[in-house]
Structure formats: structure tokens, C-alpha cells
LUMDOKOL-701765 format. One line per 2 residues: for each residue x, z, y of N, C-alpha, C. Coordinates in steps of 0.2 Angstrom, whole numbers, plus 5000, padded with zeros to 4 digits. Each point is the difference from the previous one (the first is absolute). Layout:
<rs>
X:Z:Y:X:Z:Y:X:Z:Y | ... $
</rs>
This chain:
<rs>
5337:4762:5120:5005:4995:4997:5007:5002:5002 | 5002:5002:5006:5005:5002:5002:5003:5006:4999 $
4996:5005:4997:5000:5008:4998:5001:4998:4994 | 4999:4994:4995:5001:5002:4994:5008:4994:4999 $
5000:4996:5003:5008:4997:5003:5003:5004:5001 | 4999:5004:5004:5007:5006:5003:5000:5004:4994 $
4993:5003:4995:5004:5002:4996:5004:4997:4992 | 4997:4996:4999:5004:4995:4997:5007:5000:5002 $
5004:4999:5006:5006:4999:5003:5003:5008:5000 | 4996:5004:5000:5004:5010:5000:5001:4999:4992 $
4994:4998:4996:5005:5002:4990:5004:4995:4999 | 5002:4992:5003:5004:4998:4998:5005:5002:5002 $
5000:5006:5007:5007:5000:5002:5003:5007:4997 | 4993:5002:4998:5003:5008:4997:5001:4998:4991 $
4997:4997:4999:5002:4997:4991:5008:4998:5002 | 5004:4994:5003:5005:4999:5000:5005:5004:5003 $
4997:5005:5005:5007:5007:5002:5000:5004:4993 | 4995:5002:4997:5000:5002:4994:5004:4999:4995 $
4998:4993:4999:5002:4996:4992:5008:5003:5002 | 5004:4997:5008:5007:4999:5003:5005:5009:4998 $
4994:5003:5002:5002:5008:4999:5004:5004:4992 | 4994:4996:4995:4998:5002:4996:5005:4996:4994 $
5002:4992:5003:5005:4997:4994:5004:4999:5003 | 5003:4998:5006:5005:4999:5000:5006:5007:5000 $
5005:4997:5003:5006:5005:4998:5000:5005:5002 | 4997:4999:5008:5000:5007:5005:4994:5002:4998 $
5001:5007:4998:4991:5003:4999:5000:5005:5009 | 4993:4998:5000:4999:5003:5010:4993:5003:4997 $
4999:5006:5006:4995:5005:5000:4997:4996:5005 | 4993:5003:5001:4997:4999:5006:4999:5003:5004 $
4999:5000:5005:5004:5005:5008:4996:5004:5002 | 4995:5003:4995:4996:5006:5000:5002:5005:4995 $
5005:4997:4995:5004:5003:4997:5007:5006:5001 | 4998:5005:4997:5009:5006:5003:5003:5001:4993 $
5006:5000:5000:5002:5002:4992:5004:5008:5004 | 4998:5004:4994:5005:5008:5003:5001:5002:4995 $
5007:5005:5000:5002:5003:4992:5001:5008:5004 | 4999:5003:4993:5002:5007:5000:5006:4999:4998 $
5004:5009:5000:5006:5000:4998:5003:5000:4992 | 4995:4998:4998:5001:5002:4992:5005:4991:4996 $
4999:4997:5003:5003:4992:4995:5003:4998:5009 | 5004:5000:5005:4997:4997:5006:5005:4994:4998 $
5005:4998:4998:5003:4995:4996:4994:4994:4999 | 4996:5002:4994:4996:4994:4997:4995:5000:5005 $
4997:5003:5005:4997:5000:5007:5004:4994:5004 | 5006:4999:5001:5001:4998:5002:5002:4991:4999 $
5000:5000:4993:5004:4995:4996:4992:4996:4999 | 4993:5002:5001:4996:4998:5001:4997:4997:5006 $
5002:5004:5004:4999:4996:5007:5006:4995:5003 | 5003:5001:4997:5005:4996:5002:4998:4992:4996 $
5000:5000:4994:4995:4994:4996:4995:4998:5005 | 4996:5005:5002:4994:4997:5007:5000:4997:5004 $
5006:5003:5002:5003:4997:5008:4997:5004:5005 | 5001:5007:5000:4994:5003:5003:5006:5005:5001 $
5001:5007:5007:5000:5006:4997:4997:5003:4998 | 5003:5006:5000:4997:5006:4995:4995:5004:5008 $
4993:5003:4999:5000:5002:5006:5003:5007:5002 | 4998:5001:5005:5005:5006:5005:4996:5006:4997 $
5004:5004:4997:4997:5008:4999:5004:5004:4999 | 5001:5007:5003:5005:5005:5000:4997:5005:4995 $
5004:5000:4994:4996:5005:4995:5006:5004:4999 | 4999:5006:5001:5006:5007:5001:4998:5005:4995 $
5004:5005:5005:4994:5006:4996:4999:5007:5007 | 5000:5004:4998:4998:5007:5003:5006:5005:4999 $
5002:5003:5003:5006:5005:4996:4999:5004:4994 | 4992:5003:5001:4999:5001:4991:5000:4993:4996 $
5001:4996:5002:4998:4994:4992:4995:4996:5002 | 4995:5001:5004:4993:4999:5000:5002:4991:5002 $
4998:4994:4999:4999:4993:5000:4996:5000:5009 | 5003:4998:5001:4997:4997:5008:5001:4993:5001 $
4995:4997:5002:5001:4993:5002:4996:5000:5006 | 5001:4991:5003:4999:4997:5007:5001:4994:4998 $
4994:4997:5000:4999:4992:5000:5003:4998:5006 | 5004:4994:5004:5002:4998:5005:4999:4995:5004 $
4996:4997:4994:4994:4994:5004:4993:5000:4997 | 4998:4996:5002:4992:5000:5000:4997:4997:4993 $
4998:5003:4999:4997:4996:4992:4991:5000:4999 | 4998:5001:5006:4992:4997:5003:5001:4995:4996 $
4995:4999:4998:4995:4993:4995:5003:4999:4997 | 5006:5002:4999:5005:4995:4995:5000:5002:4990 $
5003:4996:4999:5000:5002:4992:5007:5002:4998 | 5000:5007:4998:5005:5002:4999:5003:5000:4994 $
5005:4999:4999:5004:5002:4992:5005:5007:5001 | 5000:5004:4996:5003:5003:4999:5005:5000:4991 $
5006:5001:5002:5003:4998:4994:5003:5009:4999 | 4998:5000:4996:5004:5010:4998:4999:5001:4991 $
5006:5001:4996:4997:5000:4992:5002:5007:5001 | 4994:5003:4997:5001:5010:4997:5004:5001:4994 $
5007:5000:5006:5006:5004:4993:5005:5001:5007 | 5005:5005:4998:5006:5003:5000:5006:4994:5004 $
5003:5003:5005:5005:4997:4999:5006:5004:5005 | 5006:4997:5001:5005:5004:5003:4997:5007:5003 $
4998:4999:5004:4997:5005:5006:4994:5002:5001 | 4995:4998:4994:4994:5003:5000:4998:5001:4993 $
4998:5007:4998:4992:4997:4994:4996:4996:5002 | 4996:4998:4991:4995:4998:5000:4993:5005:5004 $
5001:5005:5002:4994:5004:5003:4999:4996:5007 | 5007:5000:5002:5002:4996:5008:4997:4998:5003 $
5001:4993:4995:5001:4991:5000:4991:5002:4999 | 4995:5002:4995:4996:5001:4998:4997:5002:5010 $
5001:5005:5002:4996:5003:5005:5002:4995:5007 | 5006:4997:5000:5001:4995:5005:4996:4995:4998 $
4997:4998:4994:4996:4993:4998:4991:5002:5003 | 4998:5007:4999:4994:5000:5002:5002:5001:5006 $
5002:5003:5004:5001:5003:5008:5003:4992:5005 | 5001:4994:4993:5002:4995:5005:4990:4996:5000 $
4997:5001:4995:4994:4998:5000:4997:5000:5005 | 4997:5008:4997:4998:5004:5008:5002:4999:5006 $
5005:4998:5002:5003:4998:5006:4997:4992:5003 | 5001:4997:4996:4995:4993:5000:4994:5002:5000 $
4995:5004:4996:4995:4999:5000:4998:5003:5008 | 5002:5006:5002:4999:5002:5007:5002:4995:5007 $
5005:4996:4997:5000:4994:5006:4998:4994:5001 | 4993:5001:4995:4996:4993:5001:5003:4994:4994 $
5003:5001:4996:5004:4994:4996:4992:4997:4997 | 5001:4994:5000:4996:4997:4997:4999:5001:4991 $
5005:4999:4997:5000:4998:4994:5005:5003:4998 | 5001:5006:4994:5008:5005:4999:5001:4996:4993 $
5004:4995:4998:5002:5002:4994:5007:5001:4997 | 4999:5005:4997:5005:5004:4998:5004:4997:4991 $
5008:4996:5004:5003:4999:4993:5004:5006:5000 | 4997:5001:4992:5005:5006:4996:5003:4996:4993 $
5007:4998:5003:5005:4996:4992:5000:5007:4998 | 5001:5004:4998:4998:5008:4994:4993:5002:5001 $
4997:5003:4998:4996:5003:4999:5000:5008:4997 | 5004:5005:5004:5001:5006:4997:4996:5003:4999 $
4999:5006:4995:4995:5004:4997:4997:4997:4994 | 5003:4995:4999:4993:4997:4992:5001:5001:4996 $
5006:5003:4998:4998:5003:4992:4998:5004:4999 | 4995:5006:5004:4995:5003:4999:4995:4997:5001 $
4997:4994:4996:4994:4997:5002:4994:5001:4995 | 4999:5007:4997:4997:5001:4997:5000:5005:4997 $
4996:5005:4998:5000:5007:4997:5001:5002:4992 | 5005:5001:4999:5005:5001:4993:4998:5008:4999 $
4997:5005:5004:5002:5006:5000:4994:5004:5003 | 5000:5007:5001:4996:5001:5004:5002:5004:5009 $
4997:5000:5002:5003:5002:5007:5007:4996:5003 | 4997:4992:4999:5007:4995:5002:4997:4995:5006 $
5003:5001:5007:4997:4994:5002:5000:4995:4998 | 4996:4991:5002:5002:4995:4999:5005:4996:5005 $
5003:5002:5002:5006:4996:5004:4997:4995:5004 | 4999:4996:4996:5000:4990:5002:4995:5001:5003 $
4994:5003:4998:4995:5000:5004:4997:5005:5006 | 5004:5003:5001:5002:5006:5005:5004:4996:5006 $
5004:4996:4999:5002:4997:5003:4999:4995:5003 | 4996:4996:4996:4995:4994:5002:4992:5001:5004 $
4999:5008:4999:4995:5003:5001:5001:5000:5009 | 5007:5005:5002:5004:5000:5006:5002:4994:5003 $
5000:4995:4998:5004:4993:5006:4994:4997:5001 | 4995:5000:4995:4994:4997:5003:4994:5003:5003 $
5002:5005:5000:4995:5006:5007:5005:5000:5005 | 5005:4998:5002:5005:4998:5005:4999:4997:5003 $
4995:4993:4998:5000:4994:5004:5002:4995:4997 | 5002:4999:4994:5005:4992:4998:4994:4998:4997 $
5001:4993:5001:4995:4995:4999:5000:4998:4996 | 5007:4995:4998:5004:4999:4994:5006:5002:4997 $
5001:5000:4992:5005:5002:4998:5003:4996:4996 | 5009:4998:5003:5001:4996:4994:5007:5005:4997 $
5002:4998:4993:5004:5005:4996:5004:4995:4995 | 5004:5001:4999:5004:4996:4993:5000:5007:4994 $
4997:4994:4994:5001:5005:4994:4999:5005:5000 | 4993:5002:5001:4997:5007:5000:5002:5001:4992 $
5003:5009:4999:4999:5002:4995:4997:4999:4996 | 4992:4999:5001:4993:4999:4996:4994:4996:5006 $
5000:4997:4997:4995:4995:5002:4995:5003:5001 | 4995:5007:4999:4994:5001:5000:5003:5003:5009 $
5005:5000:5000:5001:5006:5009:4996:4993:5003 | 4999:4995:5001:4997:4995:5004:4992:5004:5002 $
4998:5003:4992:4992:5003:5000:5002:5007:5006 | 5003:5002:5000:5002:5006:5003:4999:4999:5007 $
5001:4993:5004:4998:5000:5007:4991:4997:4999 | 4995:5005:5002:4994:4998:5002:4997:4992:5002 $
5001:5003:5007:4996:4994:5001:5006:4995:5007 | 5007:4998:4995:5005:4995:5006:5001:4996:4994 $
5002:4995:5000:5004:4995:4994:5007:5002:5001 | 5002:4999:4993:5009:5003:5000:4999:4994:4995 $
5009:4996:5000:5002:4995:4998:5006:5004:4999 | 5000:4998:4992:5007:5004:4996:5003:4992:4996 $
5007:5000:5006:5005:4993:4996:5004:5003:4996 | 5002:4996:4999:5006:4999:4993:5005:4998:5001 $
5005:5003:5001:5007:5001:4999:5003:4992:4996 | 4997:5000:4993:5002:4995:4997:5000:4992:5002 $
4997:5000:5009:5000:4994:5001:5009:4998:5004 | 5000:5007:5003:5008:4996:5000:5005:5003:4996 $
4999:5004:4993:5005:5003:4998:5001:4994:4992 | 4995:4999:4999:5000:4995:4994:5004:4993:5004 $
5000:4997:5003:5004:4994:5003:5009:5004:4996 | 5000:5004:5005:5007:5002:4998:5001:4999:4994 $
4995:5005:4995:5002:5001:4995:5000:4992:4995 | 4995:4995:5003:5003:4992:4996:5006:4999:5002 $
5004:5000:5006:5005:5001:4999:5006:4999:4996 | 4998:5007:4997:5009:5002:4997:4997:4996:4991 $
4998:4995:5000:5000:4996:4994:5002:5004:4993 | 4995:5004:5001:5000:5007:4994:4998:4996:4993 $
5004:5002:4995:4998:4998:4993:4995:5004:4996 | 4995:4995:4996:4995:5004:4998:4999:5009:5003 $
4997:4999:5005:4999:5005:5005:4991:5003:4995 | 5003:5007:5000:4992:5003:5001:4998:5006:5006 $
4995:5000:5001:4997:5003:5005:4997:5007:4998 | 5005:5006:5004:4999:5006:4997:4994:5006:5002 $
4994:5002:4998:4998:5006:5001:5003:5005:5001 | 5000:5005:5004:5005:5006:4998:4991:5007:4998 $
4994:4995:5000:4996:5005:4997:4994:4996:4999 | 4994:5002:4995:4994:4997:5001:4998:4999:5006 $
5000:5005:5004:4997:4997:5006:5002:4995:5006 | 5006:4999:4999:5003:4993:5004:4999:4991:4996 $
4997:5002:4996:5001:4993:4996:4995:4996:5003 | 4996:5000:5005:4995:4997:5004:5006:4995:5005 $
5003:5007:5002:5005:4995:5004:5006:4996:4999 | 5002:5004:4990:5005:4995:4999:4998:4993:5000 $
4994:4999:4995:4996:4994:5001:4999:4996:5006 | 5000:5004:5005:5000:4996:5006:5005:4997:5000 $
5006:5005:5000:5008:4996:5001:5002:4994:4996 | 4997:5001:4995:5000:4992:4994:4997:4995:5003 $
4996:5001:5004:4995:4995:5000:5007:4998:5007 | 5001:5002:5006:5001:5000:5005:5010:4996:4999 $
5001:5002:4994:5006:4997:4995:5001:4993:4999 | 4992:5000:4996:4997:4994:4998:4998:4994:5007 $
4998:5000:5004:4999:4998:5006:5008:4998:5005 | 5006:5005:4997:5005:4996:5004:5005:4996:4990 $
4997:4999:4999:5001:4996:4996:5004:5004:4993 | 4999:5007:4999:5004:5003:4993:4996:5005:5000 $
5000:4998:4991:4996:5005:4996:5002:5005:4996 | 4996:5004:4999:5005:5008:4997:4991:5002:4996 $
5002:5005:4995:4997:5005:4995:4999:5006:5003 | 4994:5003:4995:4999:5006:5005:5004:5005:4994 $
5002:5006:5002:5002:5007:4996:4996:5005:5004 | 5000:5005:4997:4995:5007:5001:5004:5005:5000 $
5002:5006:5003:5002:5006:4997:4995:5005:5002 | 4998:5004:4993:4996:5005:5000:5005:5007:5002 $
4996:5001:5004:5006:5009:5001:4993:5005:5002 | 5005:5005:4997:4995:5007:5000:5004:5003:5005 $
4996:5003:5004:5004:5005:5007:4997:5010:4995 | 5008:5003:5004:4998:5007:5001:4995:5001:5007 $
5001:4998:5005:5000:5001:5006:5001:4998:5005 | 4998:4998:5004:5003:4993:5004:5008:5000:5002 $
5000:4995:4999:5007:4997:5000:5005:5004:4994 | 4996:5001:4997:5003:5002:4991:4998:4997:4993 $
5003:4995:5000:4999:4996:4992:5003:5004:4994 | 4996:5001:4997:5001:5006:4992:5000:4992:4994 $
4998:4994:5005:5003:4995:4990:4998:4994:5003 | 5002:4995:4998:4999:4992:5003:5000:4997:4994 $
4994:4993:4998:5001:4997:4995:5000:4995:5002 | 5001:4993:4998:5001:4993:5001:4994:4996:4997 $
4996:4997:5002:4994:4996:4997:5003:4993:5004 | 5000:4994:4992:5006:4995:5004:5008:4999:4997 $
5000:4992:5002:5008:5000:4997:5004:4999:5005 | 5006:5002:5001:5004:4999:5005:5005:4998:4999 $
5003:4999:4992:5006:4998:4997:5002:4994:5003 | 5007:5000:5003:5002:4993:5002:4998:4998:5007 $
4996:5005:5003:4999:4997:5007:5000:5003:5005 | 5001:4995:5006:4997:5001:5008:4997:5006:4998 $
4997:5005:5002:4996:5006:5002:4998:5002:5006 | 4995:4998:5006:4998:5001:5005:4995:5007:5000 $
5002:5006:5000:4995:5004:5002:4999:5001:5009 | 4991:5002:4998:4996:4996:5008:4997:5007:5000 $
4997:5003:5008:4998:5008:5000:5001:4999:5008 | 4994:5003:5003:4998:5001:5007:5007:5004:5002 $
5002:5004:4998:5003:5006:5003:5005:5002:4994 | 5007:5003:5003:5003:5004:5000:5004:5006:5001 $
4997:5006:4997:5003:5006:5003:5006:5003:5001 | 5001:5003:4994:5007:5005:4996:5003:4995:4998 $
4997:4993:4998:5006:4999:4996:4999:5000:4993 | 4998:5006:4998:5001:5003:4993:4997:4994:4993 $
4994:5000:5005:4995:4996:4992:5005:4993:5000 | 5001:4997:5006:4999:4992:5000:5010:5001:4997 $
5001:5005:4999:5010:4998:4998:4998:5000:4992 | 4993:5004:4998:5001:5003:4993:4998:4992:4997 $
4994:4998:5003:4997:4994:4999:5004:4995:4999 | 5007:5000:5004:5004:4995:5000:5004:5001:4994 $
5001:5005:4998:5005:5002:4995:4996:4997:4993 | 4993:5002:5000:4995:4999:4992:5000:4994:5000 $
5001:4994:5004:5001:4994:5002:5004:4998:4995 | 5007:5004:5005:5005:4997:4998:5002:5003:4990 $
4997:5005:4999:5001:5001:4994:4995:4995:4993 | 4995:4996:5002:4998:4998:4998:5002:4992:5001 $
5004:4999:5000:5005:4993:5001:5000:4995:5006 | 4996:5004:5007:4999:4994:5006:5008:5000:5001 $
4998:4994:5002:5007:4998:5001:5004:5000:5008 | 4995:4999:5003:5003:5004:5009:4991:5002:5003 $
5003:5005:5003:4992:5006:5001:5001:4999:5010 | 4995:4997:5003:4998:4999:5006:4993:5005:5000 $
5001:5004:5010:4992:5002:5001:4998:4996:5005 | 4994:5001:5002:4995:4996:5004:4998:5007:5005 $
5002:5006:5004:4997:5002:5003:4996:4999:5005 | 4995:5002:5003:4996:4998:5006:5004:5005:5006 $
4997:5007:4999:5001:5002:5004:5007:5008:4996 | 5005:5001:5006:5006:5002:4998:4998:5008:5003 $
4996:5003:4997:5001:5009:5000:5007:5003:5001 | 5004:4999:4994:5004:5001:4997:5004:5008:5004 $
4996:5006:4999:5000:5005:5001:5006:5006:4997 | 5003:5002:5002:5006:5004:4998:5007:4996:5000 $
5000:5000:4989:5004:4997:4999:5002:4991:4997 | 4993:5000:5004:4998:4992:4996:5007:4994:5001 $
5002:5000:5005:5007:4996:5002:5003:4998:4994 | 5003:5008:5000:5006:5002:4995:4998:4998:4991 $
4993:5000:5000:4996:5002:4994:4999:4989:4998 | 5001:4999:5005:4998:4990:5000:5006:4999:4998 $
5005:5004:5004:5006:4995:5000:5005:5002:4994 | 4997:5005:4996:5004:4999:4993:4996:5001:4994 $
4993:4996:5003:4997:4999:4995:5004:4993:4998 | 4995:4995:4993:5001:4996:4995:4997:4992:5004 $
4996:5002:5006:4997:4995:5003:5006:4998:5003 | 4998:4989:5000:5007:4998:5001:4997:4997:5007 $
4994:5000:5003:4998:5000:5008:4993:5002:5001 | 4999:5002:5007:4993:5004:5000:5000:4998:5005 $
4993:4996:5000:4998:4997:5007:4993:5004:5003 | 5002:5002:5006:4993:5003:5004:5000:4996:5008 $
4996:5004:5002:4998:4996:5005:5001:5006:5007 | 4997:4998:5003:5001:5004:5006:4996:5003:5006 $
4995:5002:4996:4993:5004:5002:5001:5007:5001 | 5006:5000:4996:5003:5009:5003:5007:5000:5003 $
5002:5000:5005:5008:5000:4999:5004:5004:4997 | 5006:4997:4998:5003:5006:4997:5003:5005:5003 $
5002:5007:4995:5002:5006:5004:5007:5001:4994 | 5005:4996:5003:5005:5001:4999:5004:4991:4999 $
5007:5002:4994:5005:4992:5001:4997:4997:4994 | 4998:4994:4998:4995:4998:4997:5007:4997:4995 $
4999:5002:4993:5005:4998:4993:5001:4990:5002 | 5005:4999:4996:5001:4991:5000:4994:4999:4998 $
4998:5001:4993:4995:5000:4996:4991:4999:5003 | 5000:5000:5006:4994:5002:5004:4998:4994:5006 $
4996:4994:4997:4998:4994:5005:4994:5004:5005 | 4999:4997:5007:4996:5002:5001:4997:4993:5002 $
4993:5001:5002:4996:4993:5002:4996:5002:5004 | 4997:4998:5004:4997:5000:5007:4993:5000:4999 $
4995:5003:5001:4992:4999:5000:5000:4997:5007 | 5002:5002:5005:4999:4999:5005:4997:4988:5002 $
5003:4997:4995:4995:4992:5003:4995:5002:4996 | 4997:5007:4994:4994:4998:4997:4996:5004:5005 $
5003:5005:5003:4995:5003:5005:4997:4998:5007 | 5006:4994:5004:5000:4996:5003:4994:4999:5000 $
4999:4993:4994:4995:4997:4999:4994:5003:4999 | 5002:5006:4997:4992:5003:4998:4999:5003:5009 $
5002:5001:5004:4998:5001:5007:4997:4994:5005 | 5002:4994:4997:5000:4994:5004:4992:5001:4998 $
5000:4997:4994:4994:4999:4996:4994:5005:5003 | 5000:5006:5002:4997:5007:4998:4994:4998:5009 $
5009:4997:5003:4997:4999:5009:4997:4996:5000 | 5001:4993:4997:4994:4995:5001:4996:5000:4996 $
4999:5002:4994:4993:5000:4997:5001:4996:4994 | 5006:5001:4998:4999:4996:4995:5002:5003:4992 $
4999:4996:4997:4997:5004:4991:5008:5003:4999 | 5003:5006:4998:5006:5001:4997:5001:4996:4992 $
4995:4998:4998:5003:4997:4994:5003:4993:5003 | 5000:4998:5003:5008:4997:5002:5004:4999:4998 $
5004:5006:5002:5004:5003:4997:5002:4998:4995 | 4995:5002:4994:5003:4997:4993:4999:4993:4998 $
4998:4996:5005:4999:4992:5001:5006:4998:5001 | 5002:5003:5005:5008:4998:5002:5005:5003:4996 $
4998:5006:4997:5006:5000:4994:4999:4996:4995 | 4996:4999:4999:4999:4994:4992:5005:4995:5003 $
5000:4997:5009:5006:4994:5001:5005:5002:5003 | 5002:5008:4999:5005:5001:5004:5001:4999:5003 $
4996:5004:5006:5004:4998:5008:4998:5006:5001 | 4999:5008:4996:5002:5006:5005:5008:5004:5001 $
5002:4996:4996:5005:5001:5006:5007:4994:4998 $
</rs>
């Protein structure tokens, strides 16, 4: 009778540290918990521990004088559950090859010192536009690389807006949780109280997610129309013709798209937009590539704002033109949630009542 009173009085006290953790204002880890970032984002690394109320833990990640990535954990991460925060992509002072070898090499480094639990957030997920054989004699990227962080030891994978949803298939046997960007970019975009707004494809393959952005539209109280653009590529990152499936005459025009690189397609996109009568052309980017001359290529293109997030920093002076918005309270949460056990579709509980952020 006693054994089962003591444990009656541990769930009621672990149910309301929990629930306190979990709704109230302060989101807290639990103190088995270590959050660590590679060099590749250490900005959004930080912008999410600091939501925590935690630091960042101690690690000295260098290099060798050829190049070679060296690291040294600087405290104990025995039994504990670790986060590592690193997205595979480029920035000031490193490639994507970099950021990529400091993301297994910080695994491995956990997994050699006993960490209980590794999981690994990636806000990008580099490599996945090869996530399938077009050709012959072509690696598959996504899964070469999914193949590598989980023969490394990660346990878990969380990612915003995987380029293709089958990369989840790509990790074996760990669960991966792919969010949505649109539960804090759609907020904004109810916002700017846009007139007959439609929601833009910039290909068939993205209309799974435009759809989602309507819905997630719909849910902060404004609704928009879907439009399609069909485009033929020469080559990658070379569009030979664009056609419009859809009316845009007279409107708001949102185009939505995980990623942008050059620049080139999404200014063309903007312009077929604007040639077909929209009346002000907004994007919805996730993740900001923007490789070369993309800046330059934003900023006199026909788009009158382009909103991304901040899963890649940027590498360079970002145009007026260019909102940025913070993953970092959805990643929070999805961290909170991940250490105590709890379901990530939360998440989209409390977006339907707005309180992520």
C-alpha cells in the first residue's frame, strides 16, 4: 500500500513539473539534458538555448593546420541526452563538406563518451536533392547521408522541410520528425492582411506543401487559392519555359518552396506572376541557399518581400526586401517535447491556438 502511494505521489509530481515545463512561458529541459551546436548556424544554436534558459554546452571545435575538424567535449555527457544542433550547409567560413564532417565527428564524439541518447537537430538538411537516381552512375545524396549520421550513433533526427519527404525512408531504423516551417511563417504572413491572396507552387512537386500553407493560413484566420507553375528545366538550376496553371489576375501572390539557391528560377517565377496580373508577388522561403548571386538577383527582382527563416545564416548584407523569422521557439519546443516524452504533434495543437510563438 505504501509502494503504491509513493508511487502515486512521483506521477503526480512528474505529471505537473511536466505539464509547468511544457505550457507555461518558460520552456525548461531536464537536467539530464545537454544542448551543443556545431559551427555551421551557432547564432540559431544560441537563440535556442537561450528560449531554454540553459547554456550551450562547452566544446572546442577547431581545426588542424591542414583543415582537418578537431574537437573536445569539455564536460561530461555520461547518461545524458544530448542535442546537437548543426544544419548541413555553407556559411562565412566553412563548406557544406565542413559543417557536414563536424556533424558526424560531433556524434561520434558522444557516442564514445557514453551519451545516453544523441539527437541530432538538422534545421537544413543538405544533400537532398539527389534523393534519387535520374541517371546512371549518380549517387543518391539523401540517403548517403542519412545512411552516415546513423551508423554514427544518432538516435534521433529532427529537420524542418525536408526537400522530399521520402528522406525520412532513408534513415533505417531511428525515427526522424520533418516540421514545418509554416507553423511560424504563415502567422506572419496573416499578418500583412493581403487581398484575395493565392498560394503559389513554383513546381508540381511543391503543391503538397503549398496546401499545407493554406491550410496553416486558414488556421490563423485567412484564406488564399492555390496557383501551379509548370516549368521544364535544361539542367539543374536551368529553366528552358514556365507555364502558370491558375489565375493570379488582381492578387496577393504567395509563392511557398523549401529552398532557395541562385535566385534565378524564383525571380523568373516572380516576374510570370507578375506578367499574368498579380498584383503584389510575396515568397515564403524555408531555407536561404542563396548561392553566388542570389542577393543581387532578390533584390531587383519584381518580389515586393521575401520571407525566410533562419536555418542557414546568411552570407552576406541581406536586401530591405528580406524578412527573416526564427525557427528557433519551434525547435525549442520540439526539444522540450523530445526530452520528456512527449508527442511532437503538440506542436500543431498549439499552433491551431497560437502560442508558438
Amino acid at each position: 500500500m505504501n509502494k503504491l502511494l509513493a508511487y502515486f505521489c512521483f506521477t503526480l509530481v512528474w505529471i505537473s513539473t511536466h505539464a509547468f515545463c511544457l505550457h507555461s512561458g518558460a520552456l525548461r529541459l531536464q537536467t539530464n539534458a545537454l544542448i551543443f551546436s556545431g559551427n555551421a548556424n551557432i547564432e540559431l544554436s544560441q537563440k535556442i538555448a537561450k528560449l531554454l534558459n540553459t547554456p550551450l554546452g562547452e566544446a572546442d571545435i577547431t581545426r588542424f593546420n591542414d583543415g582537418e575538424v578537431k574537437i573536445q567535449i569539455k564536460e561530461s555527457v555520461r547518461n545524458k541526452h544530448v542535442f546537437i544542433v548543426q544544419p548541413i550547409c555553407s556559411n562565412l567560413e566553412q563548406s557544406v563538406n565542413d559543417n557536414l564532417m563536424e556533424l558526424f565527428l560531433l556524434i561520434r564524439t558522444m557516442k564514445r563518451a557514453s551519451a545516453d541518447k544523441i539527437t541530432v537537430i538538422i534545421p537544413y538538411y543538405g544533400y537532398a536533392r539527389q534523393d534519387r537516381k535520374v541517371k546512371s552512375r549518380v549517387p543518391i545524396s539523401a540517403a548517403d547521408v542519412a545512411f552516415m549520421l546513423e551508423k554514427a550513433g544518432a538516435d534521433r533526427v529532427v529537420a524542418i522541410d525536408l526537400h522530399c519527404d521520402q528522406i525520412q525512408g532513408f534513415f533505417q531504423n531511428i525515427p526522424v520528425d520533418n516540421l514545418c516551417a509554416s507553423l511560424v511563417c504563415a502567422p506572419y504572413i496573416a499578418t500583412k492582411k493581403l487581398s484575395n491572396a493565392v498560394v503559389v507552387s513554383p513546381d508540381a512537386g511543391g503543391v503538397e506543401r503549398a496546401n499545407q500553407f493554406i491550410l496553416d493560413l486558414n488556421k490563423n484566420g485567412m484564406s488564399a487559392e492555390l496557383a501551379v507553375i509548370s516549368k521544364q528545366r535544361l539542367k539543374a538550376g536551368v529553366i528552358s519555359s514556365m507555364q502558370l496553371i491558375g489565375n493570379v489576375e488582381n492578387t496577393d501572390a504567395i509563392i511557398v518552396d523549401d529552398l532557395c539557391d541562385t535566385g534565378g528560377t524564383l525571380a523568373k517565377a516572380a516576374q510570370l506572376l507578375k506578367d499574368n496580373g498579380a498584383r503584389r508577388v510575396f515568397a515564403v522561403i524555408t531555407h536561404p541557399v542563396f548561392s553566388g548571386e542570389a542577393l543581387k538577383i532578390i533584390e531587383t527582382s519584381v518580389i515586393d518581400e521575401i520571407i525566410i527563416t533562419d536555418t542557414i545564416p546568411l552570407r552576406g548584407q541581406a536586401p530591405e526586401k528580406i524578412t527573416v523569422i526564427s525557427v528557433a521557439p519551434l525547435l525549442s519546443r520540439a526539444i522540450v517535447y523530445i526530452n520528456s516524452g512527449q508527442s511532437l504533434s503538440t506542436l500543431f495543437r498549439e499552433h491551431e491556438n497560437k502560442h508558438i510563438v
